[in-house]
C-alpha positions in Angstrom: -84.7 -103.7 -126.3 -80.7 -103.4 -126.9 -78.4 -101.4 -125.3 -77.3 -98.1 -126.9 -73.4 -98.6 -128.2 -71.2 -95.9 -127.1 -67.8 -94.6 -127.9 -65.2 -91.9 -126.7 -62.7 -90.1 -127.9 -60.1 -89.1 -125.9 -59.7 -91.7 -122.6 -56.3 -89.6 -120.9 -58.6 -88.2 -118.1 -62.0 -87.8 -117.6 -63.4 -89.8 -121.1 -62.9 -92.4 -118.8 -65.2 -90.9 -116.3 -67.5 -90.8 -119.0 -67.1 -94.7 -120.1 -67.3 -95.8 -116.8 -70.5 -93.2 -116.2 -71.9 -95.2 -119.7 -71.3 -98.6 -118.6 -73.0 -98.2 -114.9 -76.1 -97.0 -116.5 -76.6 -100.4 -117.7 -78.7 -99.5 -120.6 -75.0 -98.3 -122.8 -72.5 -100.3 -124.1 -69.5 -99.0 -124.7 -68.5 -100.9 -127.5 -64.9 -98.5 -128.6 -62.6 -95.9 -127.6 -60.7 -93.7 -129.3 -57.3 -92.0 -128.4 -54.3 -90.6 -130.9 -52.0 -91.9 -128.1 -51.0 -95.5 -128.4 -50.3 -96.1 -124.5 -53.7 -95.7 -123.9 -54.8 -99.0 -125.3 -53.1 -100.8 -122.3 -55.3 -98.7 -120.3 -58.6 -99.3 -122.0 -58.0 -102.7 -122.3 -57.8 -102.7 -118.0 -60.6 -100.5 -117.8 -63.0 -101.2 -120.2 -62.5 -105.3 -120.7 -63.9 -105.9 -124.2 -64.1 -102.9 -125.7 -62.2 -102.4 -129.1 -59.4 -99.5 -129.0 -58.8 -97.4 -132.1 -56.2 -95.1 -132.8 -58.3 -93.5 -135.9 -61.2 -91.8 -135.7 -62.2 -92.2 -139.3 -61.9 -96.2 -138.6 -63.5 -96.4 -135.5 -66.7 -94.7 -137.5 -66.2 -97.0 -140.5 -66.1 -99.7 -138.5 -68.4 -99.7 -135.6 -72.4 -99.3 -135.6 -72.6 -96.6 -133.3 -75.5 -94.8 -132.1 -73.8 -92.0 -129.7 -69.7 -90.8 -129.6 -68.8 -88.9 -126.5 -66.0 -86.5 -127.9 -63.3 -85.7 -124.9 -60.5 -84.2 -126.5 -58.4 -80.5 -126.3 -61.2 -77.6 -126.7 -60.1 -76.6 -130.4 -60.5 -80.4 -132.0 -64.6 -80.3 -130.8 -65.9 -78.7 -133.5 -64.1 -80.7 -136.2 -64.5 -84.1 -134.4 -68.1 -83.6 -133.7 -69.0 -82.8 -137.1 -67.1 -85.7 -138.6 -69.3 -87.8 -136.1 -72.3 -85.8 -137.5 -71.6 -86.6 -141.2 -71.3 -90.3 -140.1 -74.7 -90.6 -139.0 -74.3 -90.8 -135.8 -74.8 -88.5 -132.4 -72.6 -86.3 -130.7 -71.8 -85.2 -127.0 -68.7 -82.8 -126.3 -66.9 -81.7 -123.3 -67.9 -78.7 -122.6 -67.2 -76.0 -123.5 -69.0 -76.9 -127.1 -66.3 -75.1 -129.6 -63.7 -72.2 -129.2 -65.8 -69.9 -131.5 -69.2 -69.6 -132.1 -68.9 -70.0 -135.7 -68.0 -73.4 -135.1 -71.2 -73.9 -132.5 -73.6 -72.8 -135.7 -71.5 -75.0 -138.0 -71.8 -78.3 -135.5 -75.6 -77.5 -135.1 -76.2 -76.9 -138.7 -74.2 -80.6 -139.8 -77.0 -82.4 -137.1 -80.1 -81.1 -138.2 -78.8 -82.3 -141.9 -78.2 -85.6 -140.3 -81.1 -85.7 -138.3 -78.9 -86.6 -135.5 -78.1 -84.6 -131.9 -75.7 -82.6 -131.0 -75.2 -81.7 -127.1 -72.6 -80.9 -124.0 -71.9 -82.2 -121.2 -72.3 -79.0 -119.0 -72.6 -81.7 -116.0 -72.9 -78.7 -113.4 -76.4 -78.2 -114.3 -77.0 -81.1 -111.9 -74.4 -79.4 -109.3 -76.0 -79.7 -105.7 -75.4 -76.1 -105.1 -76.9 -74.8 -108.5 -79.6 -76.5 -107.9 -79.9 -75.3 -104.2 -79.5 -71.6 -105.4 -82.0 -72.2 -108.3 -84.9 -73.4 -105.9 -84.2 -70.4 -103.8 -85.2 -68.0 -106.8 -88.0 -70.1 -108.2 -89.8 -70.3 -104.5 -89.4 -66.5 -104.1 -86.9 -66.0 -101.7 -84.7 -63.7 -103.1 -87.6 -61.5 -104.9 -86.5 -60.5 -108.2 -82.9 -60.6 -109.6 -80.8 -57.4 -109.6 -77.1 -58.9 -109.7 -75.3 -62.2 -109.8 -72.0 -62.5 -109.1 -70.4 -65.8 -109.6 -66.5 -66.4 -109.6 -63.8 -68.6 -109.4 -59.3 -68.6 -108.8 -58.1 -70.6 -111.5 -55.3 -70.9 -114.2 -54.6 -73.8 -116.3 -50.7 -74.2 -116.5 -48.9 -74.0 -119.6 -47.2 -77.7 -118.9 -50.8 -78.8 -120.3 -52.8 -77.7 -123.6 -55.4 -76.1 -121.0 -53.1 -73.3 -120.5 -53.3 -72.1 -124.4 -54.7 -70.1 -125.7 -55.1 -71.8 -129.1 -55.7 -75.4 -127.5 -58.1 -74.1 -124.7 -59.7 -71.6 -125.8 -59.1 -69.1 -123.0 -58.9 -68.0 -119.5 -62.8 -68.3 -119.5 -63.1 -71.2 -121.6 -62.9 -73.7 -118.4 -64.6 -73.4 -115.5 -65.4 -70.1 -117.0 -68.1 -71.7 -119.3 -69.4 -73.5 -116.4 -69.5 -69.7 -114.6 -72.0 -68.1 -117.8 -73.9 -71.1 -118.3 -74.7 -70.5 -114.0 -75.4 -67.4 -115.0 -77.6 -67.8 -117.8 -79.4 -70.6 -115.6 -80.3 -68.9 -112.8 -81.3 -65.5 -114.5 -84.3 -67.0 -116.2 -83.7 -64.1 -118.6 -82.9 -63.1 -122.1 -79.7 -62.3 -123.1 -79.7 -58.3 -124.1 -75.8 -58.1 -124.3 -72.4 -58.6 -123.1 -69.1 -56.6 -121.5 -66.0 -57.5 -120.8 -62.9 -57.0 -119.6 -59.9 -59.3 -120.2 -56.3 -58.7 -118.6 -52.7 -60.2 -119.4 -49.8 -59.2 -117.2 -47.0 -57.1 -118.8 -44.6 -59.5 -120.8 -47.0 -62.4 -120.9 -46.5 -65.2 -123.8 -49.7 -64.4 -126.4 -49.6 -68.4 -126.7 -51.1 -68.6 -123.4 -54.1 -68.0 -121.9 -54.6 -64.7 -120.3 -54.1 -64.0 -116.3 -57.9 -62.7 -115.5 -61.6 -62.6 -117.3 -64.6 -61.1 -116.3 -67.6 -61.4 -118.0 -70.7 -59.0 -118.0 -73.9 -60.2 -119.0 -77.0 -57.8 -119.4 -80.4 -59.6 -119.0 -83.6 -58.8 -120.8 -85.6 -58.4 -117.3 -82.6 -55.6 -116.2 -80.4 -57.8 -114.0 -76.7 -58.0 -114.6 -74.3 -60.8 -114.0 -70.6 -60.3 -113.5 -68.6 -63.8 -114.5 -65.2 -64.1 -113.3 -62.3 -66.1 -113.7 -59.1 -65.2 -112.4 -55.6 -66.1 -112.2 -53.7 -63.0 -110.0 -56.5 -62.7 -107.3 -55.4 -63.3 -103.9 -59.1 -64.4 -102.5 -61.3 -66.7 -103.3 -64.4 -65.3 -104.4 -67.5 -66.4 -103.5 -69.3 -69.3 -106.0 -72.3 -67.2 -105.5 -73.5 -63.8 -104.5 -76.7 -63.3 -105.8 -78.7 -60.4 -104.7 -82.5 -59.8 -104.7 -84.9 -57.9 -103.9 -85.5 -59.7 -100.8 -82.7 -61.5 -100.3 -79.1 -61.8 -100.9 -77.8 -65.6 -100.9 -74.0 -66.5 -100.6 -72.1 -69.5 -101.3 -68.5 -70.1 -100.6 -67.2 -72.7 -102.8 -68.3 -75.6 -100.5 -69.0 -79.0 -102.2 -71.0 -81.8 -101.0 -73.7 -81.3 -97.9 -72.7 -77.7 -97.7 -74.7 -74.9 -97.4 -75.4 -71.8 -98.7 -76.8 -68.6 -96.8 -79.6 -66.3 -98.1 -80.2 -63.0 -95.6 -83.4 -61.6 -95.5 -85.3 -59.1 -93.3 -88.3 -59.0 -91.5 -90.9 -56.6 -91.8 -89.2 -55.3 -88.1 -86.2 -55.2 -90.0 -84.5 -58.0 -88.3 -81.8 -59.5 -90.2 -82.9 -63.5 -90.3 -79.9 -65.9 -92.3 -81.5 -69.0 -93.3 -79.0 -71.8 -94.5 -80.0 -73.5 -97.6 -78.8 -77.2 -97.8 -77.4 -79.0 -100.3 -78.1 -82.5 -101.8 -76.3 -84.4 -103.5 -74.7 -84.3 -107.2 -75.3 -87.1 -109.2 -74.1 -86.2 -113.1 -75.1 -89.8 -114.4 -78.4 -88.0 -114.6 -76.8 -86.5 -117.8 -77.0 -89.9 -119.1 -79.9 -91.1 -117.7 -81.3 -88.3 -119.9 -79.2 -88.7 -122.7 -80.4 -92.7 -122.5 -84.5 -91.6 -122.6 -84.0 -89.2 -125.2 -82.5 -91.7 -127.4 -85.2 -94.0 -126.4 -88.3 -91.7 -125.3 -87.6 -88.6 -127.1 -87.3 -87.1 -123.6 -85.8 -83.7 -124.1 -82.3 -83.2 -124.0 -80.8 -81.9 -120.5 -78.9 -79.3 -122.6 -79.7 -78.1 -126.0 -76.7 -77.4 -128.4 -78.2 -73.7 -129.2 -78.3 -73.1 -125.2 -74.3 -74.5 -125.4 -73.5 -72.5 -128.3 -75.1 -69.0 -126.5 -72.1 -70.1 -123.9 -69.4 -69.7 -126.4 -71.4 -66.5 -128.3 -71.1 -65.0 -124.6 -67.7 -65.9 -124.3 -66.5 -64.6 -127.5 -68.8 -61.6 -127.4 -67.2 -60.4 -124.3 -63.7 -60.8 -126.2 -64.8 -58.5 -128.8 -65.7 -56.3 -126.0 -62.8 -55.8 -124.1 -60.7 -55.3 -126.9 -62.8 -52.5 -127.4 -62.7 -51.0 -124.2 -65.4 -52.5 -122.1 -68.5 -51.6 -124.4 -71.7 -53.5 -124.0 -72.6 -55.8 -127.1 -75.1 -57.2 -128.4 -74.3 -61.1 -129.0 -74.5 -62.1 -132.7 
């Protein structure tokens, strides 16, 4: 059987994680890559010996018989890239996050299913060690039932790079932010009922860029809450996770590989007992090892573009929220 071809768009930073993710799979070829910027092609060529570099996207398609195109590029250019893959016939993964407005979401998952092609997004940290360490502590029982997850990260995108515009990036949330709801989402094994939020800029701040501090409110069908933030001015770190149960409460500070996380529980004495949750280890090529058996198998897809484009519906909800004081809303 022959290798799936391949191509990115966008090598600068991590699309060459991604080729070089491809290529070890063994079962991908990455047969092109794609970048506006013309110094890049020294840079393919000494990374990825062999493979054709194309300034154009529309010649790359026209040219190449490609079955998948990784799309690595600013957040605003994913919608309109990925749908010009889409038209070609051919599959789609973006970055996350999927698009900078959910209109654009429906639009890129309307254009595959009248291609009868795939659309999905790398949201990687589904295979994070300490996701999935906090999601087998909920599925064995140990924190009961859900009442509140609090999950946060310190982080602004400097303006000397498109991440830190508003227009370009999407947001202050738009970043790790989208990796913050779709933990959220994950772990609540719920519904979403609707969304709050609360969105500040500093006095004086440039609109261009993106905002100082997000937090995101999501209401769960099953009556927990999660509060999403990303921030800018805090002082402290937050914790990753704080999620608190019925029977437990488990924290995680932000460590990364073999870590831990702490869940508290009590006995029926009422003894406090603090059992420390290990982690394993992250291995994201899964994405690909999945992406490869769906292509061949019809495995299903690690993540589905609807479950991508409920991120950015979140997101944008939450917006619309705060501008209007903080209400809940129901997403569209």
């Amino acid at each position: 059987m022959s290798n799936i071809k391949a191509a990115v768009i966008g090598i600068h930073g991590i699309g060459r994680l991604h080729g070089k993710t491809m290529i070890d799979t063994g079962k991908i070829d990455l047969v092109a890559v794609c970048d506006v910027n013309p110094d890049m092609k020294k840079v393919a060529e000494e990374e990825f010996s062999g493979t054709k570099f194309y300034e154009s996207i529309d010649d790359m398609l026209k040219n190449e018989n490609l079955d998948v195109v990784i799309v690595v590029t600013p957040h605003n250019l994913h919608a309109p890239i990925a749908i010009k893959v889409l038209e070609a016939g051919i599959n789609v993964v973006t970055e996350k996050p999927m698009t900078t407005n959910y209109e654009d979401a429906l639009k890129v998952i309307e254009t595959a299913k009248k291609a009868g092609k795939f659309a999905t997004v790398f949201h990687n940290r589904r295979l994070d060690a300490w996701y999935l360490a906090a999601k087998s502590t909920i599925v064995d029982g140990l924190l009961g039932d859900i009442i509140e997850l609090n999950i946060g990260i310190n982080l602004y995108s400097s303006p000397k790079s498109w991440r830190g515009f508003k227009e370009t990036g999407g947001g202050v949330a738009f970043d790790w932010g989208v990796h913050l709801i779709d933990y959220a989402v994950m772990l609540s094994g719920s519904k979403v009922n609707a969304v709050s939020g609360f969105i500040y800029n500093q006095t004086g701040k440039d609109p261009v860029l993106n905002e100082d501090h997000a937090t995101v409110r999501i209401y769960f069908e099953n009556g927990s809450i999660a509060n999403c933030t990303v921030s800018g001015v805090s002082k402290v770190n937050p914790e990753r996770f704080k999620i608190i149960g019925t029977k437990g409460t488990l924290i995680d500070m932000w460590q990364w590989e073999d870590g831990i996380a702490k869940v508290y529980t009590n006995l029926s004495t009422g003894e406090e007992v603090i059992t420390e949750i290990k982690y394993g280890k992250t291995h994201w090529s899964k994405f690909y090892d999945n992406l490869i058996n769906h292509i061949l198998y019809n495995e299903e897809l690690l993540v589905s573009a609807e479950s991508a484009a409920q991120n950015i519906n979140i997101l944008k909800t939450a917006e619309k929220s705060s501008a209007q004081g903080g209400i809940p809303l129901p997403l569209c």
